[in-house]
N, C-alpha and C positions, 0 to 999 in steps of 0.2 A: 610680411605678406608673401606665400609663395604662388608664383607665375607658370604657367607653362607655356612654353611655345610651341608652336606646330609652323611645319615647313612655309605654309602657305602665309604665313606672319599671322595668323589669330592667337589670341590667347586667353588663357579661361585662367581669372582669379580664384584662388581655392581658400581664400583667407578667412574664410565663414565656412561653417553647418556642418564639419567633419575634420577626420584625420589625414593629411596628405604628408607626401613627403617628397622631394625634389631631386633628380640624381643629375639628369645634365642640366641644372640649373647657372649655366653660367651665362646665360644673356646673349649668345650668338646669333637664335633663332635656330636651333638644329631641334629636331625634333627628337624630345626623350628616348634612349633605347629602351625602355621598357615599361609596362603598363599595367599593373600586376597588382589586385588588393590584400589589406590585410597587415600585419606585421612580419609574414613570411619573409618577402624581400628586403633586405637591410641594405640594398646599394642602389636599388632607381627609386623611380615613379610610383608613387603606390595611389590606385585609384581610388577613391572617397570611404571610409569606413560612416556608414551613416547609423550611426549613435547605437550597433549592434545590432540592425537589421540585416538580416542576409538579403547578398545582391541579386537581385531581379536582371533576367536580359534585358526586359526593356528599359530598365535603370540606366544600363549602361551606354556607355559611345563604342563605336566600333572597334577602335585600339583596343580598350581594356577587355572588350570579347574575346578578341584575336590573342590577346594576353593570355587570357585566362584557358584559352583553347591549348596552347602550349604548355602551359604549368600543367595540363593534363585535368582540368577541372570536368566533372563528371556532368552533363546536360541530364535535367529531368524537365521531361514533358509531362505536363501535365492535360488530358485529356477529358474534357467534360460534355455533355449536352444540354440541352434546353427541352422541357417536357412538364406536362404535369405532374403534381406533387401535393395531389389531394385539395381540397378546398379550405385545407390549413395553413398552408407553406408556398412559397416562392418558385416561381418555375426554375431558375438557376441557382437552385440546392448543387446539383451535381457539380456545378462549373466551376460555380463559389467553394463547395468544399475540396476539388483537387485540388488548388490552386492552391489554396489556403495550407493544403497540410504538406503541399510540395515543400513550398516558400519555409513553412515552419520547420519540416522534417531538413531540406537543406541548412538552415542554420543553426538546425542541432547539431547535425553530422558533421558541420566547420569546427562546430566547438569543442565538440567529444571526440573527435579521428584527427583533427586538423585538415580535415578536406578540404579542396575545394571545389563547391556545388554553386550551378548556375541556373536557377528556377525558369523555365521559361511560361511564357504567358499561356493562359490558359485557350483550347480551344472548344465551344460554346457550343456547337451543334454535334450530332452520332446520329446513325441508324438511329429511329425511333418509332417503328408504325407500330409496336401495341398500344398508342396512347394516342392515337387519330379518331378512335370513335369517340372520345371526348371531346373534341372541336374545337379546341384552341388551347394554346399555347406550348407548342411545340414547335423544335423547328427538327426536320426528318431528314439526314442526309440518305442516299442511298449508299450500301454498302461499298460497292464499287468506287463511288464516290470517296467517300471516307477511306478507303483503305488508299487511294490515290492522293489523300489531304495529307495521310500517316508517313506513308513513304517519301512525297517531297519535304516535308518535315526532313527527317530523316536525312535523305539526302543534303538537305541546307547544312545540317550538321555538320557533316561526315566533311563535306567541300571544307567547310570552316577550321578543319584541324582536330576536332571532338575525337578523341578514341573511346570513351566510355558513354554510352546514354541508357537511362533507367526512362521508360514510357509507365506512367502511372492513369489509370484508366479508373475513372470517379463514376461510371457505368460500368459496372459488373458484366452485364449482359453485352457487351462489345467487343466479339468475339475477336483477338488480333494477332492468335498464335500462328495463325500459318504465315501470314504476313512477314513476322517477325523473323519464322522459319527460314522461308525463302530468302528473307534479306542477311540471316546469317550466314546460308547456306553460297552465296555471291558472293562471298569475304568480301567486303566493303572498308576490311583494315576498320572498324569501329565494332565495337561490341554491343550489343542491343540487349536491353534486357526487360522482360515484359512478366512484372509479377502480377500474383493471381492474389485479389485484393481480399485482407483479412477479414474484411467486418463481418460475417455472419459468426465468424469462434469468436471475435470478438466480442460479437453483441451474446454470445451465449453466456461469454464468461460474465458479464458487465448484469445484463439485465434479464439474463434464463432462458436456457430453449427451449421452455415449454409456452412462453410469447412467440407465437406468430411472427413473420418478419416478410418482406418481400421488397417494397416500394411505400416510400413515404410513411412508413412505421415509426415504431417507438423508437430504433435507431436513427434516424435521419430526424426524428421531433427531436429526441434528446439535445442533440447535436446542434439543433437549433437555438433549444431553450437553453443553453449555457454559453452560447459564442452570437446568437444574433433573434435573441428573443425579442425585439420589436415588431422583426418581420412574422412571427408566432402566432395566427388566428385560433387562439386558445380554444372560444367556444363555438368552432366550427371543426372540431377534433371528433371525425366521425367512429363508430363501432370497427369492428372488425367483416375482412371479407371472407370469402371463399378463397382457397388455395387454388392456385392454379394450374394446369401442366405445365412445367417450365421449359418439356422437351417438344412443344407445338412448335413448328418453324411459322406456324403465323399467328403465335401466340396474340391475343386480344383482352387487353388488363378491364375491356369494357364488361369483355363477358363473365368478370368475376367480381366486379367491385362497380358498385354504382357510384362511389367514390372518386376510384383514382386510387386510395388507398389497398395495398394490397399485407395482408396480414393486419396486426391488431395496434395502432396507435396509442393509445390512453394508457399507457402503461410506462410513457415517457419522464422524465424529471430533468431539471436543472442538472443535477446531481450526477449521475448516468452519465450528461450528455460530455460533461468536464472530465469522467474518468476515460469514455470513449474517444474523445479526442486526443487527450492526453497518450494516450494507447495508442492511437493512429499513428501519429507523429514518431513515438518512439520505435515503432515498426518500421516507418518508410525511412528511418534515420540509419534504423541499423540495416538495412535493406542494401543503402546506397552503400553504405561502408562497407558490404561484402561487395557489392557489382564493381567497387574501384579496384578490389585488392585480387578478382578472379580474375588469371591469366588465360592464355585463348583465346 
């Protein structure tokens, strides 16, 4: 059975559900020098390997953060909202899929670079006022707002030790380059890096750009129907809309889609949705693995 102690005399049995390993294990009560997961470290502490899953912040205790902030482990933010998403799909499509392809794309990038990636938890609200003339199910931060939520993110990081962080943004339309700018431009000593998310070549290559795509389309059903087809309202899978200005600063998804839907849904498949994902993942894996190895 291996123990840990911490200063304060508690201790956490690790004898079950994972791989641990003990380095000041000799019974004094001194608290482990180090806190570190994975098979990397061969001389401390190594924090829970849980059966292959990549480690989630909120998984973790605060050591093994602090740990992993020094090993140089890469922070990915995952950024979602809350919005309509047609009278087919779930309103937290967006939330659920950064989160999802963070988590995934970080324990690719463990595996194929030997990184180490630290998924943090998703956040659930963005800007959102072209979907208020719908009337429910949204939640709308102001811009201001939100660039204020990104930043103290950010900052919690940066305090914590982080030198590298990828912001992964599952709304397209969430605009954070200047943001990003400015906070590069303050050397902050952490690197920030804010990619511009692939899905539309992706969904060209995948399922045609002569489909329609916008919002709650045949890319975001796909995607459903191969990773969370329960939540799937098959046969309330409306037509296609009108295209919209996308460069209206008060664009209104009402005035083009009596849906919600923007572009052409029914064009979706199980099929599709498994190669789309698949493709996500391997994008934001290879992603991080350059954001760790660029200097500056």
């Amino acid at each position: 059975m291996a123990v840990l102690r911490f200063p304060e005399g508690d201790s956490a049995d690790f004898s079950q559900g994972g791989i641990y390993f003990i380095g000041n294990a000799s019974g004094d009560g001194q608290a482990a020098d180090a806190v570190r997961p994975g098979p990397r470290n061969q001389r401390g502490l190594l924090a829970p390997v849980w059966h292959g899953e990549r480690m989630r912040f909120g998984d973790c205790t605060y050591q093994e953060i602090a740990a992993l902030a020094r090993e140089g482990a890469v922070a990915v933010v995952p950024l979602g909202c809350t919005e309509q998403q047609g009278p087919h799909l779930p309103v937290d499509f967006d939330t659920w899929f950064a989160e999802a392809v963070v988590t995934a794309a970080a324990g690719q990038a463990e595996a194929e670079h030997g990184l180490p990636v630290l998924a943090l938890p998703a956040l659930p609200a963005g800007p959102a006022p072209e979907h208020r003339s719908f009337g429910a199910g949204y939640l709308d931060l102001p811009v201001a707002v939100h660039e204020a939520v990104v930043r103290a993110i950010l900052d919690s990081l940066r305090a914590q030790g982080f030198q590298v962080t990828v912001v992964w943004r599952g709304c397209g339309g969430h605009d954070l380059r200047h943001l990003v700018a400015r906070y590069t431009d303050e050397d902050h000593q952490m690197r920030v890096h804010l990619p511009e998310p692939p899905f539309p070549s992706l969904w060209s290559a995948a399922g045609g750009a002569a489909v329609p795509a916008g919002h709650a389309d045949s890319f975001t059903t796909s995607i459903m129907l191969a990773r969370r087809p329960e939540l799937v309202r098959a046969d309330r899978i409306p037509g296609p809309s009108r295209q919209p200005d996308w460069s209206d600063p008060g664009l209104d998804f009402g005035a083009y889609s009596d849906t919600g839907v923007i572009g052409d849904a029914r064009h979706a498949s199980s099929e599709i949705g498994q190669r789309l994902w698949q493709e996500s993942v391997n994008w934001l894996a290879r992603f991080i693995a350059r954001a760790a190895t660029v200097s500056g």
